[in-house]
N, C-alpha and C positions, 0 to 999 in steps of 0.2 A: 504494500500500500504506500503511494507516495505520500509526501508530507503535503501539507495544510499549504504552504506557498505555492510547490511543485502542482497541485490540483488547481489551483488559481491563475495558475500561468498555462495550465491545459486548456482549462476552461476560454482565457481571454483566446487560446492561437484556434480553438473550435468551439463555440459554445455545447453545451451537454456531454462533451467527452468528460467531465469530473466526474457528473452521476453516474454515466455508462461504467465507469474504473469501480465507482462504490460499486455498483450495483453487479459488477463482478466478482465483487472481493464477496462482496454478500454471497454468493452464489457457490461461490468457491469455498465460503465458511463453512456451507450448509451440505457442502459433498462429504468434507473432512469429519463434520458431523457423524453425517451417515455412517459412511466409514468405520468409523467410532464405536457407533451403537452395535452396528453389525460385528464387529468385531469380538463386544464385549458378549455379545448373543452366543456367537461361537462358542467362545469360552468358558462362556455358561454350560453349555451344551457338553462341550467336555468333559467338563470337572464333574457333570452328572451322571454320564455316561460312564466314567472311569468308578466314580462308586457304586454304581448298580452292576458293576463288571465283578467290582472286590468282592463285594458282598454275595452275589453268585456263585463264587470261585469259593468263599470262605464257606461257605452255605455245604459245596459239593466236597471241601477239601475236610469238612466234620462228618459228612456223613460215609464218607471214609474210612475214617477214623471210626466210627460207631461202626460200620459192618466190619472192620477187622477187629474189632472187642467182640463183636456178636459172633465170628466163625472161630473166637480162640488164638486170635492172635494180637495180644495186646503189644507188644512189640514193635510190630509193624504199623500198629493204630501211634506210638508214641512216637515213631519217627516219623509218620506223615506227619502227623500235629506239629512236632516240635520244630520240623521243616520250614510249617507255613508260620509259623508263630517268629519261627527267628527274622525269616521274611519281611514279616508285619512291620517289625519291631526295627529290624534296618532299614526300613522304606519310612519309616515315623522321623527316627532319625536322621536320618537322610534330607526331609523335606525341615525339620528344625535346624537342621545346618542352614540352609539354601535362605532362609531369613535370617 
């Protein structure tokens, strides 16, 4: 956007070229906007998607764990568990670093 003089001195070398400039930069605020919004939608979108994903994943990786307790293999139930739990646990971490 030019300055407040530089618009005055458009305007005297063509009349309404100053509005036409506003009325671009307007226009051009109003894309960046968009942009913006949409972006933040995306991201939305994400972060929703990635915990209906965990929470699915956690969902299958306990019931796992429960049918290897139910066929007699508590062993193999403690190492899937403690697998996805270490997982958890480094991914929590992980994202408390990043802030």
């Amino acid at each position: 956007m030019p300055t407040p003089d530089a618009l005055a001195a458009y305007e005297k070398v063509l009349p309404g070229l100053a509005e036409r400039i506003v009325a671009m930069a307007e226009k051009d605020h109003q894309v960046c906007m968009a942009d913006m919004e949409a972006e933040i939608k995306n991201r939305r979108f994400a972060v929703r998607f990635s915990r209906y994903s965990a929470a699915i994943f956690s969902m299958g990786v306990i019931g796992v764990a429960l049918y290897s307790i139910h066929k007699d293999y508590p062993y193999g139930a403690a190492i899937v568990f403690g697998l996805h739990v270490a997982g958890v646990c480094a991914q929590l971490i992980s994202d408390s670093l990043k802030r």
